[in-house]
C-alpha positions, 0 to 999 in steps of 0.5 A, spaced: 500 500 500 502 506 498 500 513 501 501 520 501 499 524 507 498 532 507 500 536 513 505 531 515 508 536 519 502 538 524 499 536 530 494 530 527 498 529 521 505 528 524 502 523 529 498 520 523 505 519 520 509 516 525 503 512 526 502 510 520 509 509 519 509 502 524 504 498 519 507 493 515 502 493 510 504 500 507 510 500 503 511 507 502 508 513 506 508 520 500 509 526 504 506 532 501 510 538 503 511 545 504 519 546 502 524 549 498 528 543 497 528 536 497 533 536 503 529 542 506 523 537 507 526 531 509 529 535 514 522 537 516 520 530 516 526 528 520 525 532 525 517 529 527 520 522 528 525 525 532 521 530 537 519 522 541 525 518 538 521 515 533 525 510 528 525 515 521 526 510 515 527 514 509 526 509 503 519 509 505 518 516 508 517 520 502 517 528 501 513 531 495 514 538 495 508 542 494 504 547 496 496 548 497 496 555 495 500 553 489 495 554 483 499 548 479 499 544 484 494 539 481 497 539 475 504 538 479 502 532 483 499 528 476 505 530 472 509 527 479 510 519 475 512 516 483 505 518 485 501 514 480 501 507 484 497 511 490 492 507 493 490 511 499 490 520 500 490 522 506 488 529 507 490 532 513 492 538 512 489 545 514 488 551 516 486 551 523 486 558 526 480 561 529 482 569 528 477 572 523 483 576 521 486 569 517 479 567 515 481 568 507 487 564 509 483 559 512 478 558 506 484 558 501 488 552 504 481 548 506 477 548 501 481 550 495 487 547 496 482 541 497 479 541 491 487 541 488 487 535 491 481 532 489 482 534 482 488 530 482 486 524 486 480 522 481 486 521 475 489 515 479 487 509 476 488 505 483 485 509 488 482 505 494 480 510 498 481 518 500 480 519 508 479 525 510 480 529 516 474 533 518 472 536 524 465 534 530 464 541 531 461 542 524 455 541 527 454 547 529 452 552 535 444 551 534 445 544 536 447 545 544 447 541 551 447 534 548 449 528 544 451 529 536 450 522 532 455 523 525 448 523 521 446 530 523 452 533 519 453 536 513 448 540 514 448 547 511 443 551 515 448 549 520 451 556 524 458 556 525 462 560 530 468 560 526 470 560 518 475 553 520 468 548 522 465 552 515 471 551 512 471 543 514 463 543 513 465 544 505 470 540 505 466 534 506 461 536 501 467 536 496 469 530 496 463 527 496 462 531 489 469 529 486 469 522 489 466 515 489 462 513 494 466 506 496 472 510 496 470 515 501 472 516 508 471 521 513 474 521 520 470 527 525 476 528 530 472 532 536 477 537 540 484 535 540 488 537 547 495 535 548 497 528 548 496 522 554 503 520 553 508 523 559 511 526 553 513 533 549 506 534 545 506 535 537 504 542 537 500 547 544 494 548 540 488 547 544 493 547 550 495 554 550 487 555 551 487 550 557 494 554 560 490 560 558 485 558 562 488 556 568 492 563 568 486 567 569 482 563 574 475 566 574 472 564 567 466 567 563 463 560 561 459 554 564 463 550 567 458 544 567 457 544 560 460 536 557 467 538 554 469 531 548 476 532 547 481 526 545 488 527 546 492 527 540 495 520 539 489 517 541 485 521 534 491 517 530 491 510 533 484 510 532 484 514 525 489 509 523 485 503 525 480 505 522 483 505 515 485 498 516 478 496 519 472 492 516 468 498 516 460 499 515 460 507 515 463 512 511 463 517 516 466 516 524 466 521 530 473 521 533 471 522 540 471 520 547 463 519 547 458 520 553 463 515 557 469 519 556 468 526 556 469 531 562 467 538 563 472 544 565 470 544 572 474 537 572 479 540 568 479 545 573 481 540 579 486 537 575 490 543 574 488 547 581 491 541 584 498 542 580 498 550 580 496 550 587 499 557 588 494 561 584 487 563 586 481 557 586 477 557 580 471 561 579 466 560 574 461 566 572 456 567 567 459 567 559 454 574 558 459 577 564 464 577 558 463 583 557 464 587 562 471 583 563 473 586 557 470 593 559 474 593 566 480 591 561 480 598 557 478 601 564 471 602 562 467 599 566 460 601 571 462 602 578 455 599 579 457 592 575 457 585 578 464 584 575 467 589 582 464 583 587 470 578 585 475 584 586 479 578 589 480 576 581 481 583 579 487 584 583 490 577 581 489 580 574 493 587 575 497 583 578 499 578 574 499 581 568 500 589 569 498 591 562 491 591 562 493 590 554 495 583 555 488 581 558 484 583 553 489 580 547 488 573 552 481 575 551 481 575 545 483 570 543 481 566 549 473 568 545 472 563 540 474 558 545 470 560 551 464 559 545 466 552 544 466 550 551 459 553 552 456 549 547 456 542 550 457 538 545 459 530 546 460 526 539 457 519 539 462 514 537 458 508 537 460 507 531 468 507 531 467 502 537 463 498 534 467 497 527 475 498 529 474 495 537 478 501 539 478 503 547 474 508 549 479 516 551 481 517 558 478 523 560 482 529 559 482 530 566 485 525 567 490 524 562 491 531 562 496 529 568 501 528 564 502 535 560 502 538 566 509 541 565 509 543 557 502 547 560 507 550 566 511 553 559 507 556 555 507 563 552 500 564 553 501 572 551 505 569 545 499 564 543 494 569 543 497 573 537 494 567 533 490 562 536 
């Protein structure tokens, strides 16, 4: 079996890489990458295996340059003679940035630079199957505080907090445009959160949010609301399983289910009994999130609410100084807050059933093991690009 991978070099797909590289059945994995030259690339390839001392085997680890912004890139990958035996497409890449200001990048990258893909996938002569790495949360905001089955989704009245879930909404209508369905294989990963290894994580994303979180203390948002986060070797094992298995759907939910969910008044045990210095945590309505930012640019009512957690005020001035920094942690700490309100827990029936893979631990409980990477982020530097 020959593959070529797209976004080898992040967080799914560099998990997805080495996982896949330990599978007999593959005979060469194709590395569609961003690079000038082909030493530049496999030094990029290189150095995911190297980030958890994987063994890293050249002869079957292959770099294709590429670009998804490359208007050629079409053409390129069906003028490339190595590519024509691909069995399998497994399209990782994308733009995963919440902040409207890359909202066009992001919409490029996802869903043109798909459509690329797909052009070119449909010339070859041998494809099995194109599996694509979607999203849970394309379901939506209007669907809130319960159970989300795989069915429900693509639905285009969805409403969407941010351009990525739309984005990932789209590209799934795209390849069942393009695509055969027998060839078809979709894999919904939920919130993705660090790793459950006692290992250096992949990437920050998401953990920045929890670390944020924990700097701040007293939070805008329901801290009841079930949370469905999956660390990231867990979505690669069961992404790779399911590629193998016998399956009898085209879609699955990559999740931890109602059984392995958590709330964030769990995850905030977890990290007050870590971080035990600060302030205990304090949760206040999402609709006072507001007159957080009012305080932050000194223009909050003297009658407000906000004024009886004074206690928090005063961690905040403290901790922080510049009141300019709350409000770009806030900010990027928005789209966030909104997901976590939402409530969502993805039904994973079905990747049970077919692949026989355990259920997630809980993030709070795995979470234990990425408590000295949280202790290390920049949260002011990941708020510029959340």
């Amino acid at each position: 079996m020959n593959i070529l991978l797209t976004g080898a070099t992040g967080l799914v797909g560099g998990e997805l890489l080495v996982t896949l590289s330990k599978q007999t059945e593959i005979d060469r994995i194709y590395c569609l990458l961003r690079a000038k030259t082909m030493d530049e690339a496999t030094t990029r390839l290189e150095n995911v295996f190297d980030l958890h001392d994987d063994d890293f085997d050249p002869s079957r680890i292959v770099p294709v340059l590429g670009n998804l912004f490359d208007d050629d890139l079409t053409n390129a990958l069906q003028q490339n003679e190595n590519l024509s035996d691909i069995d399998v497409i497994i399209h990782s890449a994308a733009n995963t940035s919440f902040s409207r200001v890359n909202d066009d990048l992001v919409e490029k990258a996802n869903i043109g630079g798909l459509t690329k893909i797909l052009l070119w996938a449909k010339t070859l002569p041998h494809l099995q199957t194109f599996l694509y790495i979607g999203t849970a949360t394309i379901c939506g905001k209007d669907v809130r505080d319960r159970v989300v089955h795989e069915d429900e989704s693509p639905n285009l009245d969805a409403t969407h907090l941010v351009k990525y879930t739309y984005t990932k909404m789209k590209g799934e209508l795209l390849v069942k445009e393009h695509l055969a369905p027998h060839q078809i294989l979709i894999a919904r990963p939920s919130i993705i959160m660090g790793d459950s290894r006692p290992i250096m994580p992949r990437s920050p994303v998401i953990l920045w949010a929890m670390a944020t979180i924990n700097h701040l203390r007293l939070i805008p948002v329901n801290e009841h609301a079930q949370l469905d986060i999956i660390p990231v070797n867990y979505a690669a094992e069961a992404i790779v399983a399911l590629l193998f298995a016998n399956r009898k759907h085209q879609v699955y939910h990559i999740s931890a289910g109602e059984e392995g969910s958590t709330t964030a008044l769990k995850l905030s045990k977890t990290l007050e009994s870590y971080f035990d210095e600060m302030p205990p945590f304090n949760f206040i309505n999402k609709s006072m999130l507001n007159q957080v930012k009012h305080w932050a640019r000194n223009r909050l009512a003297p009658e407000s609410e906000l004024y009886s957690y004074s206690t928090y005020l005063d961690y905040w001035k403290h901790t922080f100084e510049d009141k300019s920094k709350l409000r770009l942690l806030f900010t990027g700490l928005d789209p966030y807050l909104d997901f976590m309100e939402l409530g969502h827990v993805f039904d994973n029936t079905r990747l049970l059933q077919d692949v026989g893979i355990e259920n997630s631990i809980p993030a709070d409980v795995y979470i234990n093991n990425s408590m000295n990477f949280v202790e290390k982020i920049d949260v002011l530097e990941g708020a510029i690009d959340p």
